[in-house]
C-alpha positions as CSV (number, residue, x, y, z in Angstrom):
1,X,18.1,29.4,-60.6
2,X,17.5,32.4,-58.1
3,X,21.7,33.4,-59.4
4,X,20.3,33.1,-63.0
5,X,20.8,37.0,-64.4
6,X,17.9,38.4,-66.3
7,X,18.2,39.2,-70.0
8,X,16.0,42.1,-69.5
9,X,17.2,44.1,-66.2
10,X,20.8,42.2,-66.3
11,X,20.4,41.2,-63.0
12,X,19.6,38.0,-60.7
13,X,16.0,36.6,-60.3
14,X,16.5,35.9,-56.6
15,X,15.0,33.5,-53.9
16,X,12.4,35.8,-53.5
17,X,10.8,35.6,-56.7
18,X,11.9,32.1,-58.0
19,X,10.2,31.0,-54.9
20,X,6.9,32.8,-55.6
21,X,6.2,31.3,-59.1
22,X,7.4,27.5,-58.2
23,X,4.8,28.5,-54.9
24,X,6.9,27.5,-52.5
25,X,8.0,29.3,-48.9
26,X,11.5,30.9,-48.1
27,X,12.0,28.6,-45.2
28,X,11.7,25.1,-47.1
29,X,14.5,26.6,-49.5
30,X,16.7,27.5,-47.3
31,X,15.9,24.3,-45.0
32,X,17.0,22.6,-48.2
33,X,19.5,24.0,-48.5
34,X,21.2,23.4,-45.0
35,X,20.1,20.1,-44.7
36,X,23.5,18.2,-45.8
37,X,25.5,20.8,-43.8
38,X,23.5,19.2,-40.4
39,X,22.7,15.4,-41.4
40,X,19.6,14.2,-39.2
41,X,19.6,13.0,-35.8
42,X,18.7,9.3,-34.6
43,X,15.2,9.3,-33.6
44,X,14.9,8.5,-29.9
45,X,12.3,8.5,-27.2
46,X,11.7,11.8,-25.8
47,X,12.4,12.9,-22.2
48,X,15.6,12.3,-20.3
49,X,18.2,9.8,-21.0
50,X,17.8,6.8,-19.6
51,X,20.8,4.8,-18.0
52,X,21.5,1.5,-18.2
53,X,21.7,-1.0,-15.9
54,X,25.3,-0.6,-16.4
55,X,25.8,2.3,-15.9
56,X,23.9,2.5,-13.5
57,X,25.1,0.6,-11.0
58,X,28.4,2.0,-11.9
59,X,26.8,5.4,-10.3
60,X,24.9,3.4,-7.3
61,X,28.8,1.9,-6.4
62,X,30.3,5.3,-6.6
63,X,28.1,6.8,-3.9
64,X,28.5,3.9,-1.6
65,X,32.0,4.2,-1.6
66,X,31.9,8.0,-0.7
67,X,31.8,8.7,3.2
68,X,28.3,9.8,3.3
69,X,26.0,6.8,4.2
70,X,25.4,5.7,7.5
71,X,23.4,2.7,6.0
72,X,22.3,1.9,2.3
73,X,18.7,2.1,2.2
74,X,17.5,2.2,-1.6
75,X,15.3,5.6,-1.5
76,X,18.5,7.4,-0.3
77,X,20.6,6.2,-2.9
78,X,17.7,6.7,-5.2
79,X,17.4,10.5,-4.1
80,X,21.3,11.3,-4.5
81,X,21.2,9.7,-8.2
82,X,18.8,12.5,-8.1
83,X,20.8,15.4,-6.8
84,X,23.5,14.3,-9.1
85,X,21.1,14.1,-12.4
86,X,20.9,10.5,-12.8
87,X,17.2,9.7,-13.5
88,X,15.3,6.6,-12.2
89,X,13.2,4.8,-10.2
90,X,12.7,4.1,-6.8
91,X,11.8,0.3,-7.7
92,X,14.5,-0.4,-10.5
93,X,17.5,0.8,-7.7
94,X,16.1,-1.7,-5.1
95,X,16.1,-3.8,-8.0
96,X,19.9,-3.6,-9.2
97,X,20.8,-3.7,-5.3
98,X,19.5,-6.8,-4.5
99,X,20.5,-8.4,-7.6
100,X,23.9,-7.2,-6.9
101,X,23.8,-7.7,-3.2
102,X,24.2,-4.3,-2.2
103,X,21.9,-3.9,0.4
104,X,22.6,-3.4,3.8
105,X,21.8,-6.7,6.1
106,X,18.8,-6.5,8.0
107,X,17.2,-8.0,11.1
108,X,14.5,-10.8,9.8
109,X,11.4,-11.1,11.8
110,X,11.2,-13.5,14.3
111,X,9.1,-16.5,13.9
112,X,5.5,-16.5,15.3
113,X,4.9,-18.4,18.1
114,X,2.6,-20.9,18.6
115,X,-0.3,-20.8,20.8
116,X,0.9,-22.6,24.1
117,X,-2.5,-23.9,24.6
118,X,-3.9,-23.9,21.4
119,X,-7.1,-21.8,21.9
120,X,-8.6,-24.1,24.6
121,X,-7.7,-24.1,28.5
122,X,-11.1,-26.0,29.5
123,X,-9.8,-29.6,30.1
124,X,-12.2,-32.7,29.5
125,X,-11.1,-33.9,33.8
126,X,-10.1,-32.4,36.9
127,X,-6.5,-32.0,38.0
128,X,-5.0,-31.8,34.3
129,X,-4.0,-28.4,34.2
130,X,-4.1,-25.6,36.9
131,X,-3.4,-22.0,36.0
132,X,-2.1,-19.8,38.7
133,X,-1.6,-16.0,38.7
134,X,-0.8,-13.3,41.3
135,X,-3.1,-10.5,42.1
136,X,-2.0,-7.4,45.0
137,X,-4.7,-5.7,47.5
138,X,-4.2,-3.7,50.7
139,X,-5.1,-4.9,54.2
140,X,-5.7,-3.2,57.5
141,X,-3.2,-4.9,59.5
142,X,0.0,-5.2,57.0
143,X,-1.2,-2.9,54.2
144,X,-0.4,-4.1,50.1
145,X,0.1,-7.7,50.1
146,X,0.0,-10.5,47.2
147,X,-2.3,-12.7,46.7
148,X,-1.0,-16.1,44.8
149,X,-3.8,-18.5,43.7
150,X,-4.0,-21.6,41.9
151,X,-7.1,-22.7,39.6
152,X,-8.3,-25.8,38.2
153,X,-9.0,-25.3,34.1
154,X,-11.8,-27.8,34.8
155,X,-13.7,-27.1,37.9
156,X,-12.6,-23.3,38.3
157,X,-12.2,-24.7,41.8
158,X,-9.1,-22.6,43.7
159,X,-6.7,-25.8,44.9
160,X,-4.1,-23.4,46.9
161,X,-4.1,-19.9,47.8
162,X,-1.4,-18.4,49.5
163,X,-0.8,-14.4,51.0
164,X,2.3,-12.8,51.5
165,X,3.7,-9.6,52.4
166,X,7.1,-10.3,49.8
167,X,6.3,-11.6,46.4
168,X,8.4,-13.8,45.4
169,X,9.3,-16.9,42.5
170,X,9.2,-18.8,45.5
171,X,6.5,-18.3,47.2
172,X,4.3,-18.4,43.5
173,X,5.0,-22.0,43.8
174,X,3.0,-22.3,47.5
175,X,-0.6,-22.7,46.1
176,X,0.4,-25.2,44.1
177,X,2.3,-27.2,47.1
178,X,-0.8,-26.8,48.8
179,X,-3.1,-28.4,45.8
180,X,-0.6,-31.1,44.7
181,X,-0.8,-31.8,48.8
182,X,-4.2,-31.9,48.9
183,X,-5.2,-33.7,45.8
184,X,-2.3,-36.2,45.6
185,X,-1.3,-36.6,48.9
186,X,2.2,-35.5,50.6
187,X,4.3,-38.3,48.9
188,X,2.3,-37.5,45.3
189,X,5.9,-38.3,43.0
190,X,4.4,-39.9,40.2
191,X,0.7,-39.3,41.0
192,X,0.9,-35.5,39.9
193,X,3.6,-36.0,36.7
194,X,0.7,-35.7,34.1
195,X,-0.4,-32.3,35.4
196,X,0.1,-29.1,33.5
197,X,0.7,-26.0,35.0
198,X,0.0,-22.6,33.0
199,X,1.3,-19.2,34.4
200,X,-0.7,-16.0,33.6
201,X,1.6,-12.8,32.9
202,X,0.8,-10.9,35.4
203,X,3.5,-9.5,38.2
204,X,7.4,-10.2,37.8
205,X,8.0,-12.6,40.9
206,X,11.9,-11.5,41.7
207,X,14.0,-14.3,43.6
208,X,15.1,-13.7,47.0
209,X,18.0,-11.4,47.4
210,X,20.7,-14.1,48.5
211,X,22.8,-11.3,50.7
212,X,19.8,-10.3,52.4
213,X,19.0,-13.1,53.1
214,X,21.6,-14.3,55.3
């Protein structure tokens, strides 16, 4: 109607004032008027696109076959999808890796281990378990020496204790020669099977050096 010529003036009415008397603004006729040269978009969420799993992991195989890793640990991969425009999360990489079997193998933890003795070293009788340990002090007449010792878990009573300028595995095992002598006699054999013997960690007892020896 705005291209309709006026009787009067013999010359179009125009948007302008075809516009005014319907009471309408210039921008809805003209949005009106564009609006099957640019047919309306399909509504979707706002923000970045979103990739799918697909395609995704399409992207997460891509940069583990480039040079660049020295292992694939998912918040590196997830920070080059980054870098490269591909947003995500941390969780939903780690995700499509291990369903995918993608990560890199790692070392499991090692099982706990059990207390040797349970919580309790007290024994209900003597000569059941001794505990022997090493301890070093300084003397006058041969200055640092050890000190082995061997202790009943019942009695706290020392059953062997044995000094020596050289600590060795071998002569550890002298206080308890000494107690298994003493309690159970020098031909003990069977007398002294039940007994339990618990080591403290304390100093490394090294072997005797076999070529010094000689």
């Amino acid at each position: 109607m705005s291209h309709t010529v006026s009787p009067s003036s013999n010359k179009p009415y125009g948007v302008a004032r075809v516009v005014g008397i319907w009471g309408l603004a210039r921008s809805s006729f003209y949005a009106a008027r564009r609006r099957p040269e640019q047919p309306r978009r399909e509504a979707r969420k706002r923000g970045p696109r979103v990739a799918s799993d697909e395609e995704l992991i399409t992207e997460i195989r891509r940069l583990l076959d480039a040079p660049v890793f020295a292992s694939e640990g998912y918040r590196k991969i997830w920070a080059r999808l980054r870098h490269k425009g591909v947003r995500t999360s941390k969780d939903r990489v780690l995700r499509l890796l291990r369903a995918h079997q993608l990560l890199s193998p790692a070392r499991r933890p090692e099982p706990a281990r059990g207390n040797p003795h349970e919580g309790k070293i007290v024994t209900e009788a003597p000569d059941q378990m001794w505990g022997t340990d090493a301890t070093a002090t300084c003397t006058e007449a041969d200055g640092a020496v050890t000190v082995f010792a061997a202790i009943d878990h019942c009695t706290a009573e020392c059953v062997g204790i044995h000094v020596v300028k050289k600590a060795t595995r071998f002569e550890a095992l002298e206080p308890i020669r000494q107690g298994v002598k003493d309690r159970f006699g020098a031909f003990s054999g069977g007398c002294a099977a039940g007994l339990r013997l618990r080591h403290d960690h304390g100093s490394v007892y090294m072997s005797v050096d076999p070529i010094a020896a000689r």
